[in-house]
PQR file of N, CA, C, O and H, with PARSE charges and radii, in Angstrom:
ATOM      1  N   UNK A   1       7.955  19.177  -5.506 -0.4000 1.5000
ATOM      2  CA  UNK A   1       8.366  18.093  -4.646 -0.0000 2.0000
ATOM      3  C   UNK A   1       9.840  17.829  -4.894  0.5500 1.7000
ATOM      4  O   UNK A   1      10.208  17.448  -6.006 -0.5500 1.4000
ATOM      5  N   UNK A   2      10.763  18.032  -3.824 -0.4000 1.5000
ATOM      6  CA  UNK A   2      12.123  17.726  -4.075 -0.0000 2.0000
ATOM      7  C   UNK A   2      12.255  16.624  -4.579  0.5500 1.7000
ATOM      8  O   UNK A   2      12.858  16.813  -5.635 -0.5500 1.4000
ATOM      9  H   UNK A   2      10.465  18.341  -2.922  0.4000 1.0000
ATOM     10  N   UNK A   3      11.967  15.150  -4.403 -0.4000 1.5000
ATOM     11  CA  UNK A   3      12.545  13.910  -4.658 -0.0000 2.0000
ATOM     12  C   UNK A   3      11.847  14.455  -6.127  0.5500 1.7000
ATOM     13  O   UNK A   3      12.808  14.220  -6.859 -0.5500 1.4000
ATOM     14  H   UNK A   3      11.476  14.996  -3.546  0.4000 1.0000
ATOM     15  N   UNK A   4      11.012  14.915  -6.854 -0.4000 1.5000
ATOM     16  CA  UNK A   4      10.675  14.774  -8.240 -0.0000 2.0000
ATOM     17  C   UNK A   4      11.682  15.451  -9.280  0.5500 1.7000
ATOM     18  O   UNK A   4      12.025  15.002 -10.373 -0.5500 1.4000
ATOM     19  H   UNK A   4      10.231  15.106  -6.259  0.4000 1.0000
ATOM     20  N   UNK A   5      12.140  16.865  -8.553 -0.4000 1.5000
ATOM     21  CA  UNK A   5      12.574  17.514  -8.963 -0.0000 2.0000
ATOM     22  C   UNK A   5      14.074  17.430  -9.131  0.5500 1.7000
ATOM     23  O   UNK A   5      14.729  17.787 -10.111 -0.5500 1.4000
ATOM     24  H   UNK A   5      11.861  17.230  -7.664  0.4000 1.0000
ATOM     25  N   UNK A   6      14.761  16.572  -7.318 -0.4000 1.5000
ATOM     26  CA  UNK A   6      15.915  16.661  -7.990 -0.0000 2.0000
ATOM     27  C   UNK A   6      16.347  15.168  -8.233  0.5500 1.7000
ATOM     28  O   UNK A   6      16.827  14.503  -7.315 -0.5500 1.4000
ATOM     29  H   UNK A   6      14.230  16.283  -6.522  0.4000 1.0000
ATOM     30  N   UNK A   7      16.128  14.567  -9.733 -0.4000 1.5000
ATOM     31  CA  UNK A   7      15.647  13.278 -10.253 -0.0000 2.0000
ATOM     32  C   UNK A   7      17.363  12.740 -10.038  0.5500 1.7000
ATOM     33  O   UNK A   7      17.553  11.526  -9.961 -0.5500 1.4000
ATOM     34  H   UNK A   7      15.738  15.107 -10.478  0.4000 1.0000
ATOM     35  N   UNK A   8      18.297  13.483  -9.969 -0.4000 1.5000
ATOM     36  CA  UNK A   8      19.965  12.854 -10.164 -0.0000 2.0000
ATOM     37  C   UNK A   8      19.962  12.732  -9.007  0.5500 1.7000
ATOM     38  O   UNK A   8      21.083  12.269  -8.796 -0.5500 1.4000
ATOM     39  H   UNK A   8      18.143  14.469 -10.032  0.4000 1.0000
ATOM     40  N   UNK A   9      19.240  12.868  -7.620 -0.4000 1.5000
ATOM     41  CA  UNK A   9      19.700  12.326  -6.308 -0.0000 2.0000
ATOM     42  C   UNK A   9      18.809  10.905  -6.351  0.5500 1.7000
ATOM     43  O   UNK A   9      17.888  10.676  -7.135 -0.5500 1.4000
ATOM     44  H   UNK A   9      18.330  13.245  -7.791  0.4000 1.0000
ATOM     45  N   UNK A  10      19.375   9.908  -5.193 -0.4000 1.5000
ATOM     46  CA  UNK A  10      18.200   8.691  -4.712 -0.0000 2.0000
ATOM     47  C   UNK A  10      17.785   9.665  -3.552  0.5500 1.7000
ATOM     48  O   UNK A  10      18.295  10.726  -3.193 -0.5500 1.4000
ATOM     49  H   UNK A  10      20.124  10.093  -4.556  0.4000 1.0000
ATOM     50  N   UNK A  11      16.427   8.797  -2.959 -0.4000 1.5000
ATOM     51  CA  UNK A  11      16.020   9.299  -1.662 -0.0000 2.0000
ATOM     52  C   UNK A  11      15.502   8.075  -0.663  0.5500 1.7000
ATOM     53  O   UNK A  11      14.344   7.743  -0.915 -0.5500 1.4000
ATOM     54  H   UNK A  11      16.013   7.935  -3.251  0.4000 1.0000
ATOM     55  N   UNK A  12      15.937   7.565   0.089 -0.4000 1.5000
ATOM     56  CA  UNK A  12      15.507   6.568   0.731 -0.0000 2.0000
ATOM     57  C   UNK A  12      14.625   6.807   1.994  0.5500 1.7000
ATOM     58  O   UNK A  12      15.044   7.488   2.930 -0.5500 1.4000
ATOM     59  H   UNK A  12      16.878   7.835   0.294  0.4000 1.0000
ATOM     60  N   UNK A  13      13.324   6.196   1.992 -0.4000 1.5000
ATOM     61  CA  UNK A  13      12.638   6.670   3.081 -0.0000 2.0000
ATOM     62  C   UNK A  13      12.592   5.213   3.870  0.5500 1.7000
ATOM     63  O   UNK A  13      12.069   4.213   3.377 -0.5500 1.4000
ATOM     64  H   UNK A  13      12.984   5.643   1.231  0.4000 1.0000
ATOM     65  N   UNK A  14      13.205   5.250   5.138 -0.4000 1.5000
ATOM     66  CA  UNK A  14      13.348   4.039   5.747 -0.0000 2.0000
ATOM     67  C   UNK A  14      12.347   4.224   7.149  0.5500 1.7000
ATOM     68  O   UNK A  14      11.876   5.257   7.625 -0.5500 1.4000
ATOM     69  H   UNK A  14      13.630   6.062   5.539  0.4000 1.0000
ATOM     70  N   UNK A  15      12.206   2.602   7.667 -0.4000 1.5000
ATOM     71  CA  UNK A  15      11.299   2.117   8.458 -0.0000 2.0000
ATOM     72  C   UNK A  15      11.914   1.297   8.854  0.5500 1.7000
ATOM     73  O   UNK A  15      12.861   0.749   8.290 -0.5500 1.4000
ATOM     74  H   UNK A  15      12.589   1.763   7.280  0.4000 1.0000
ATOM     75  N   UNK A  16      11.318   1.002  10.265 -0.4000 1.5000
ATOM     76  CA  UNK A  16      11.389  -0.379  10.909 -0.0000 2.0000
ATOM     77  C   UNK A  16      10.028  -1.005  10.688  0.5500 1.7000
ATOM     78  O   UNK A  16       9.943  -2.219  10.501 -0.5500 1.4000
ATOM     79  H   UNK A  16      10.549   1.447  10.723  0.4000 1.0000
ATOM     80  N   UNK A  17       9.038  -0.282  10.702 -0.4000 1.5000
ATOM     81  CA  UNK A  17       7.900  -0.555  10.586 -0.0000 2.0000
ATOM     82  C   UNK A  17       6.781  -0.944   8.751  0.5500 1.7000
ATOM     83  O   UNK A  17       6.064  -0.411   7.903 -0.5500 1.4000
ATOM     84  H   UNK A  17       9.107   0.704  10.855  0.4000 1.0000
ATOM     85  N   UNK A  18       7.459  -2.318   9.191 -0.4000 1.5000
ATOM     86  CA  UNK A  18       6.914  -2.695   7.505 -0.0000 2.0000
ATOM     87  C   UNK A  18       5.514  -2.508   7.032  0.5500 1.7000
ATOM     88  O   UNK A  18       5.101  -2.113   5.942 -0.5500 1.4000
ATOM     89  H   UNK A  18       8.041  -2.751   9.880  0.4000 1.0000
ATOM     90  N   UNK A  19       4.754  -2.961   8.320 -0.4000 1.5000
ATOM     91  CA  UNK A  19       3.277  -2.929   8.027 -0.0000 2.0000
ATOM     92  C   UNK A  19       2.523  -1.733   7.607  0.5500 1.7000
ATOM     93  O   UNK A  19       1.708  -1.610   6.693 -0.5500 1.4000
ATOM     94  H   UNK A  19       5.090  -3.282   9.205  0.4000 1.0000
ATOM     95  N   UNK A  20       3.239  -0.346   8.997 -0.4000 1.5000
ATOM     96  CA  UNK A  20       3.006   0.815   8.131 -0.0000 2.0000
ATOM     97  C   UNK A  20       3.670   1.440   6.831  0.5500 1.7000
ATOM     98  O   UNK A  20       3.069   2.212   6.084 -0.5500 1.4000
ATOM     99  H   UNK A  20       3.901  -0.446   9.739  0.4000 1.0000
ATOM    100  N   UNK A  21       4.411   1.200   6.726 -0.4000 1.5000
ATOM    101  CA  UNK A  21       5.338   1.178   5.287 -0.0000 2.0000
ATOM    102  C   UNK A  21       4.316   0.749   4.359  0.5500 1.7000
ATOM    103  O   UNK A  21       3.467   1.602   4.098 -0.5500 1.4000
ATOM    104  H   UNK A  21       4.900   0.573   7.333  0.4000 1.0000
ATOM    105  N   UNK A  22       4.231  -0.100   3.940 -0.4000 1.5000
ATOM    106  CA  UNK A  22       3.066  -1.202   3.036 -0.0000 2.0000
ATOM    107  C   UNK A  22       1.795   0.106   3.276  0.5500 1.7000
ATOM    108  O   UNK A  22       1.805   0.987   2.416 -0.5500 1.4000
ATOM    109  H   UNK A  22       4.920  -0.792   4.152  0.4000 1.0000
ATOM    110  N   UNK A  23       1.090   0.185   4.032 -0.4000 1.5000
ATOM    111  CA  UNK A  23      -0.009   0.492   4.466 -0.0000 2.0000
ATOM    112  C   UNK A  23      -0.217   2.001   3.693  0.5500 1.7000
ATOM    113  O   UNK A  23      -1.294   2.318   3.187 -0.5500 1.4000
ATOM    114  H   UNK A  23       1.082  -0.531   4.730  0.4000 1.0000
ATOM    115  N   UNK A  24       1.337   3.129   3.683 -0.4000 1.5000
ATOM    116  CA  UNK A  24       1.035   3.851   3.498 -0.0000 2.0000
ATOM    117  C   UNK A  24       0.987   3.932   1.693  0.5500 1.7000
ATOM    118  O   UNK A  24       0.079   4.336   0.967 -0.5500 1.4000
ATOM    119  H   UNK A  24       2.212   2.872   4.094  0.4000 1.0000
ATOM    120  N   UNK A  25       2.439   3.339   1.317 -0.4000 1.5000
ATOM    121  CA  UNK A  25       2.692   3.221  -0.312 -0.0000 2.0000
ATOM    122  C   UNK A  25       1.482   2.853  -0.802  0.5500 1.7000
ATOM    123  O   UNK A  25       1.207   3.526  -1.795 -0.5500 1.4000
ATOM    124  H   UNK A  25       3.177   3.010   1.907  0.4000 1.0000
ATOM    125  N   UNK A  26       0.504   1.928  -0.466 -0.4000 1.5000
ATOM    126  CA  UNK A  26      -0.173   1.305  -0.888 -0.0000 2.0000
ATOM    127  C   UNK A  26      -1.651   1.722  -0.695  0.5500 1.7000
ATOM    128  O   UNK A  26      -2.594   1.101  -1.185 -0.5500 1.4000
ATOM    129  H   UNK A  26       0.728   1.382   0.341  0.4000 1.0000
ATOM    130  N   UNK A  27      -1.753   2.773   0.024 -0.4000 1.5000
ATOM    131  CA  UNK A  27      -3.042   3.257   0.184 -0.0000 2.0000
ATOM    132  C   UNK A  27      -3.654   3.855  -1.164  0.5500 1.7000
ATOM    133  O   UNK A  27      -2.930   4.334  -2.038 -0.5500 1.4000
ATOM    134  H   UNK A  27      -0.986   3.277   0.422  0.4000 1.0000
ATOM    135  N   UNK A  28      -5.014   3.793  -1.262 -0.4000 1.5000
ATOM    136  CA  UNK A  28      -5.858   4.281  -2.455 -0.0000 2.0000
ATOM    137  C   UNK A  28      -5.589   5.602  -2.991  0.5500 1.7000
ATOM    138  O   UNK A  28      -5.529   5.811  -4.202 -0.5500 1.4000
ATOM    139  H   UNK A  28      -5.602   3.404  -0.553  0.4000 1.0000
ATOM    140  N   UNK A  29      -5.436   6.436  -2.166 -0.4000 1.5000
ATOM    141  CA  UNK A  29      -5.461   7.930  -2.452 -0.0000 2.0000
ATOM    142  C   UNK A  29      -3.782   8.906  -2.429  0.5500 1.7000
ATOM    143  O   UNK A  29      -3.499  10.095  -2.575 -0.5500 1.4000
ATOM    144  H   UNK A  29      -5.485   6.267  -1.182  0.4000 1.0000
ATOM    145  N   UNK A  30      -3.076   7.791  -2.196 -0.4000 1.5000
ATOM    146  CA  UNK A  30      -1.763   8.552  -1.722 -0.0000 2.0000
ATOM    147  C   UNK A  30      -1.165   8.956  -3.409  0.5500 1.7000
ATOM    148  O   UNK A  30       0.054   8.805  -3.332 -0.5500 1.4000
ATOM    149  H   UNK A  30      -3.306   6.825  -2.078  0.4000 1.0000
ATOM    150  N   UNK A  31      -1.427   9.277  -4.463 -0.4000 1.5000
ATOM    151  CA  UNK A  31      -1.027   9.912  -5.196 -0.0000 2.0000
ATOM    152  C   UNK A  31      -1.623  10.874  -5.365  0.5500 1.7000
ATOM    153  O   UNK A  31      -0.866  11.818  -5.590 -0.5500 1.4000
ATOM    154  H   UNK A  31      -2.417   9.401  -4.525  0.4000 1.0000
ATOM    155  N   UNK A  32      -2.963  11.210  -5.375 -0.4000 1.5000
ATOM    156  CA  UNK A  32      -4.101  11.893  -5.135 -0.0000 2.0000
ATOM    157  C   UNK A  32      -3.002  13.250  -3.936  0.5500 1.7000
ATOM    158  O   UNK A  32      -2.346  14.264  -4.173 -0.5500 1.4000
ATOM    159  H   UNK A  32      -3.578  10.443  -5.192  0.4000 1.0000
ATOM    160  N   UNK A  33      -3.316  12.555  -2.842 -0.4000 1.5000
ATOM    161  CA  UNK A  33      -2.496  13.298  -2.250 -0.0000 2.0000
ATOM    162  C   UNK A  33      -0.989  13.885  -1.946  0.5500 1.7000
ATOM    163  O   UNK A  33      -0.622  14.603  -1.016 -0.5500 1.4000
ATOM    164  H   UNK A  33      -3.849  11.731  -2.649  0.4000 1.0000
ATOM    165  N   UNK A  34      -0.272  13.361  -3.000 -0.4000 1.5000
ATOM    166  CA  UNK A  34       0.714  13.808  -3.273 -0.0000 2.0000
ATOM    167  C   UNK A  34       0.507  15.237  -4.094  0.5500 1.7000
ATOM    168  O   UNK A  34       0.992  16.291  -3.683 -0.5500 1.4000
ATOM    169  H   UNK A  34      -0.571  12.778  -3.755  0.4000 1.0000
ATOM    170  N   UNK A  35      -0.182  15.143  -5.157 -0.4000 1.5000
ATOM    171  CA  UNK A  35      -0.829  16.129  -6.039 -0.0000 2.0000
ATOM    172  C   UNK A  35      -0.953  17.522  -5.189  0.5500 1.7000
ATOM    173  O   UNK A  35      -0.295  18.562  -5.191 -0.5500 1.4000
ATOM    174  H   UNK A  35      -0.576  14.287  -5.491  0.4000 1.0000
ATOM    175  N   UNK A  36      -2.363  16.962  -4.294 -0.4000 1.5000
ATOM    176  CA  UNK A  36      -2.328  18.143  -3.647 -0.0000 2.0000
ATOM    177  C   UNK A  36      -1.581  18.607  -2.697  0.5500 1.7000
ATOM    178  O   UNK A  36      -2.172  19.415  -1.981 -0.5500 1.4000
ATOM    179  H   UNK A  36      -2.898  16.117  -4.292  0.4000 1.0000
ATOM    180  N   UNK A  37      -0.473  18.394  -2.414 -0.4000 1.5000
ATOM    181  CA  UNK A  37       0.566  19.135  -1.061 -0.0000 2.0000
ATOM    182  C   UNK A  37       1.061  20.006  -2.425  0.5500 1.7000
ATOM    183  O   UNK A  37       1.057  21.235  -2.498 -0.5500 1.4000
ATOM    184  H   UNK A  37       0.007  17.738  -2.995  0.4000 1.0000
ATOM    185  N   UNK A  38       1.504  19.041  -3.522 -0.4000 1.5000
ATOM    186  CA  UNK A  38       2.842  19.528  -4.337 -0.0000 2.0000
ATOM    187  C   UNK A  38       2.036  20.860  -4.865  0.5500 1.7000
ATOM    188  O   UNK A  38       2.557  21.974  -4.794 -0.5500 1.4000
ATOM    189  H   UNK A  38       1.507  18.043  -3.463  0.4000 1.0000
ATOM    190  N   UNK A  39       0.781  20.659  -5.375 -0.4000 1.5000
ATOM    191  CA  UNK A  39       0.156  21.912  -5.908 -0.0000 2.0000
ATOM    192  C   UNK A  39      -0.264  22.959  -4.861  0.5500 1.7000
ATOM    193  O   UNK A  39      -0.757  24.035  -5.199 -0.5500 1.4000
ATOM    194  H   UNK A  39       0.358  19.755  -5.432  0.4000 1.0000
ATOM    195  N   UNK A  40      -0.027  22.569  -3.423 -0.4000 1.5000
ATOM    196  CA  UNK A  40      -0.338  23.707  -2.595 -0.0000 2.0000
ATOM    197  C   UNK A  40       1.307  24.444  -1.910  0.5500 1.7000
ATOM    198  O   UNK A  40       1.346  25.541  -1.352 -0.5500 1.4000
ATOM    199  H   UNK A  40       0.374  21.696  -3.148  0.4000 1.0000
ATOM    200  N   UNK A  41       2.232  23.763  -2.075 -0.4000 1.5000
ATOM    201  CA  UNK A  41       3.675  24.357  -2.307 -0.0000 2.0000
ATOM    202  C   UNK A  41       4.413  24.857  -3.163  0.5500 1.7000
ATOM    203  O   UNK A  41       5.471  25.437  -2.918 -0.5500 1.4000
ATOM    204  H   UNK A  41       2.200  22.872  -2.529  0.4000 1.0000
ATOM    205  N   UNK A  42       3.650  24.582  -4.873 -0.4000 1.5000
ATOM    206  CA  UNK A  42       4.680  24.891  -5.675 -0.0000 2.0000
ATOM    207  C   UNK A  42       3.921  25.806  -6.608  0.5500 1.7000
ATOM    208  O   UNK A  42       2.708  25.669  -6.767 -0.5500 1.4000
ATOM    209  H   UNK A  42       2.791  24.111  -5.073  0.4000 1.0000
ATOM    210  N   UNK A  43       4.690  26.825  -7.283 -0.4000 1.5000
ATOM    211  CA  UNK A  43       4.271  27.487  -7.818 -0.0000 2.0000
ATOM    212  C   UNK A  43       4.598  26.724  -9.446  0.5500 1.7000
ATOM    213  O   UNK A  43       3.639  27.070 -10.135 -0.5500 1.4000
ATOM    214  H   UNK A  43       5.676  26.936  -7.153  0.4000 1.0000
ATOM    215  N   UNK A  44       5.327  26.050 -10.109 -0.4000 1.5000
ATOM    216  CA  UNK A  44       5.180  25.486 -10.834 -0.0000 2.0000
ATOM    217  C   UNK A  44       5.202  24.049 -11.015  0.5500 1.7000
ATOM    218  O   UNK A  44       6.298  23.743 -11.485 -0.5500 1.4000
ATOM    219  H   UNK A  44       6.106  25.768  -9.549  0.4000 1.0000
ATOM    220  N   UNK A  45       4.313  22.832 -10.811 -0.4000 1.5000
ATOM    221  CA  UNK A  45       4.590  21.796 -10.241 -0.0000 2.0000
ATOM    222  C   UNK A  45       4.393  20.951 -11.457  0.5500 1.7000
ATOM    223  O   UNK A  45       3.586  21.324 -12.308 -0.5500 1.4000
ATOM    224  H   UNK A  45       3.422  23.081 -10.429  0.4000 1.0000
ATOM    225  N   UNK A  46       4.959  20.022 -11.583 -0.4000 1.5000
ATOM    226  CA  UNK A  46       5.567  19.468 -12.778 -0.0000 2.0000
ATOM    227  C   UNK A  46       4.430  17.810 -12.658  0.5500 1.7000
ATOM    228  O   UNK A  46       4.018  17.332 -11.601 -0.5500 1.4000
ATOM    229  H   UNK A  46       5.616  19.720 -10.892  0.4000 1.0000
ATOM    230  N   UNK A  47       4.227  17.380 -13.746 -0.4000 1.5000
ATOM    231  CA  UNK A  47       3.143  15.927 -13.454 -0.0000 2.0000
ATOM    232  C   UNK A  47       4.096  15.142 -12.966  0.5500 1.7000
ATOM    233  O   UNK A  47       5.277  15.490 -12.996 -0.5500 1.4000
ATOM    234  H   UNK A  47       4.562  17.769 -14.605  0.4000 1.0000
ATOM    235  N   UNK A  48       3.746  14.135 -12.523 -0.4000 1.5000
ATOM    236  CA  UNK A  48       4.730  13.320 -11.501 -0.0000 2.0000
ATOM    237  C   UNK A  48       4.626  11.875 -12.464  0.5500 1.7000
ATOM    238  O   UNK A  48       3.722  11.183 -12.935 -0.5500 1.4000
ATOM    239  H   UNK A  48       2.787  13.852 -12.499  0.4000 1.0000
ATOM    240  N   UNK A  49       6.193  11.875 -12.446 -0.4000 1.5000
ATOM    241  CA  UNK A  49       6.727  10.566 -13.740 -0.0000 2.0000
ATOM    242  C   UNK A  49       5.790   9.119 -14.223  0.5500 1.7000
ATOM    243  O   UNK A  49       5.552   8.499 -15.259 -0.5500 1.4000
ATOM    244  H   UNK A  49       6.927  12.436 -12.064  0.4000 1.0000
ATOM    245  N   UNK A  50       5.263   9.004 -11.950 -0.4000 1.5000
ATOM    246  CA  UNK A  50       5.049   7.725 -12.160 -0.0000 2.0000
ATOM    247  C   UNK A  50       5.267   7.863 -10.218  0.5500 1.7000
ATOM    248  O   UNK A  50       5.813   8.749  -9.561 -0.5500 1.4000
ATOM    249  H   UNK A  50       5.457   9.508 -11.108  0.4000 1.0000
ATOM    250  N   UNK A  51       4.469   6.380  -9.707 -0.4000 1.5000
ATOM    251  CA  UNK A  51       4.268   6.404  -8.185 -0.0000 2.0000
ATOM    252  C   UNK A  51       4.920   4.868  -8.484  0.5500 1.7000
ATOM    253  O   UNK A  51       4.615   4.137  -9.426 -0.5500 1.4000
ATOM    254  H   UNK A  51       4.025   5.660 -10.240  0.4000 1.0000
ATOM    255  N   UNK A  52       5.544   4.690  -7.804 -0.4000 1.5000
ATOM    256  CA  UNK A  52       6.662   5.001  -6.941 -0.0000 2.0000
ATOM    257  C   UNK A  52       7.747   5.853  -7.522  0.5500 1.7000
ATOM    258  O   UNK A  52       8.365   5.236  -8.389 -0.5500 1.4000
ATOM    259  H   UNK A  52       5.791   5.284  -7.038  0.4000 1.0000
ATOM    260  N   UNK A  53       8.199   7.136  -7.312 -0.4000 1.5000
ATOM    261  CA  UNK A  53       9.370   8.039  -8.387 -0.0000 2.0000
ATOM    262  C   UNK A  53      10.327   6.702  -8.170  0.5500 1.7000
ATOM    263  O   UNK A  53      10.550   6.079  -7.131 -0.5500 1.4000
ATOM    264  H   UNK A  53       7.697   7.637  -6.607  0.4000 1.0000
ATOM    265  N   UNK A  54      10.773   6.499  -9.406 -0.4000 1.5000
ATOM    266  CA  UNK A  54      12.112   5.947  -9.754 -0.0000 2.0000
ATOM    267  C   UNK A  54      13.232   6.291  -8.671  0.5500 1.7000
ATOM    268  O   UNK A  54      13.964   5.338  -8.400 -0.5500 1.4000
ATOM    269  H   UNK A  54      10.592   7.004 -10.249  0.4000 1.0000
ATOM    270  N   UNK A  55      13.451   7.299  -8.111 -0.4000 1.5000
ATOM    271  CA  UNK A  55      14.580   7.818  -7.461 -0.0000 2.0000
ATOM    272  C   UNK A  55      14.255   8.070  -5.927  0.5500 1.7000
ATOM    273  O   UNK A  55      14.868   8.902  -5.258 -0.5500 1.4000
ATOM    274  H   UNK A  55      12.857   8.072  -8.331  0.4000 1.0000
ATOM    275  N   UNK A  56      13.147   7.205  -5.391 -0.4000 1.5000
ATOM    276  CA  UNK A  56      12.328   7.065  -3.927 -0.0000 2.0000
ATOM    277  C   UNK A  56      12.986   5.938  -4.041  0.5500 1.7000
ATOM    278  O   UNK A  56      12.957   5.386  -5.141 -0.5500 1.4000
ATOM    279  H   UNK A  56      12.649   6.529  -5.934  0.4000 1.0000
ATOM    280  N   UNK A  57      13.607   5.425  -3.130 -0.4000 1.5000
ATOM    281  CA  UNK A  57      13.874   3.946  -2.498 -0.0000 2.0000
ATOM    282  C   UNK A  57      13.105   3.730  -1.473  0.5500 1.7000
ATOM    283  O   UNK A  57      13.332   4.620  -0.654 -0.5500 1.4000
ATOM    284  H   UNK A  57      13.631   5.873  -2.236  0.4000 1.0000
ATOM    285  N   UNK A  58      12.273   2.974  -1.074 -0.4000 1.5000
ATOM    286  CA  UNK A  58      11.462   2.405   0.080 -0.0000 2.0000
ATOM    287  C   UNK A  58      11.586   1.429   0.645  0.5500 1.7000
ATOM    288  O   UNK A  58      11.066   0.416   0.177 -0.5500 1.4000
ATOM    289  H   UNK A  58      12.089   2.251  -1.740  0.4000 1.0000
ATOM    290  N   UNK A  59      12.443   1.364   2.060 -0.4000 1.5000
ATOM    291  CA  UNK A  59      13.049   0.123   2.684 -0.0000 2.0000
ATOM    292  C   UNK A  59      12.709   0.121   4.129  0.5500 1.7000
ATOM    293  O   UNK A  59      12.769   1.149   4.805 -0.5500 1.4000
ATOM    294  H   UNK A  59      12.865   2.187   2.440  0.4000 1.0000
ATOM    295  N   UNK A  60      12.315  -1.154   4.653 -0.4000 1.5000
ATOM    296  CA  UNK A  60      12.660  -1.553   5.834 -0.0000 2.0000
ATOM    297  C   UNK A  60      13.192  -2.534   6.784  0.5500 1.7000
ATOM    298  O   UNK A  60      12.689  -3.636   6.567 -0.5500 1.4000
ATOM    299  H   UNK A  60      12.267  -1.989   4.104  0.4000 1.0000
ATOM    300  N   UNK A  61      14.045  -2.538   7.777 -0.4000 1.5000
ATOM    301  CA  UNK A  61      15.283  -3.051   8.389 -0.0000 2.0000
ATOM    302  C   UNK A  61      14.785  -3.900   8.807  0.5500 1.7000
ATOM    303  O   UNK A  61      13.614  -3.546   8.944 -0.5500 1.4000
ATOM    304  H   UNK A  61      14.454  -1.643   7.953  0.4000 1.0000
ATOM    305  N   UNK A  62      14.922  -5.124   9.216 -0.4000 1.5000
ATOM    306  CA  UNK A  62      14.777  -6.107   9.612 -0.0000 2.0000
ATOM    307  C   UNK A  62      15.386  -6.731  10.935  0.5500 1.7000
ATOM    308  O   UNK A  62      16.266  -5.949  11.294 -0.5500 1.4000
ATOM    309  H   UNK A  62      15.873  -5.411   9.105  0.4000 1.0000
ATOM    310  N   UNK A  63      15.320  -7.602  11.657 -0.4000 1.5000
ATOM    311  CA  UNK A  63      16.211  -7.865  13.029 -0.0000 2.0000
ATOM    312  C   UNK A  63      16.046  -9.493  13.157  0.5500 1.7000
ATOM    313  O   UNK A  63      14.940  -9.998  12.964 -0.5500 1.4000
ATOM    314  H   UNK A  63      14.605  -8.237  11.365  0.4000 1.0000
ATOM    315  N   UNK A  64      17.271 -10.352  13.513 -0.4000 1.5000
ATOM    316  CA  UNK A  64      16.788 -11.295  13.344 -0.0000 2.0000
ATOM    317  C   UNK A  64      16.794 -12.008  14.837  0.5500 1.7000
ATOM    318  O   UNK A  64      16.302 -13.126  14.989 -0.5500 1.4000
ATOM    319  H   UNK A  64      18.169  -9.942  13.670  0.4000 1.0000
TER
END
């Protein structure tokens, strides 16, 4: 997984959409499934630090 791997970049995954934002970070299984993409792309895949990676920023814009 790039954002794991390359830990000296940030990565910001932005939204307008907060509810799905929330909905997805926060779902039951989404590390679960992180696991398996990373283990079906990588030939050496490294355990993952911690959910949320430190170096994922997760934001969304607001309008007033």
């Amino acid at each position: 997984m790039a954002c794991q791997e390359g830990n000296h970049h940030v990565y910001q995954v932005l939204t307008k959409r907060a509810e799905r934002m929330w909905e997805f970070v926060n779902r039951p299984m989404i590390v679960e499934d992180i696991y398996d993409y990373w283990y079906s792309v990588s030939e050496q895949p490294k355990e993952m630090q911690s959910w949320p990676l430190p170096n994922v920023w997760f934001g969304v814009s607001v309008e007033d």
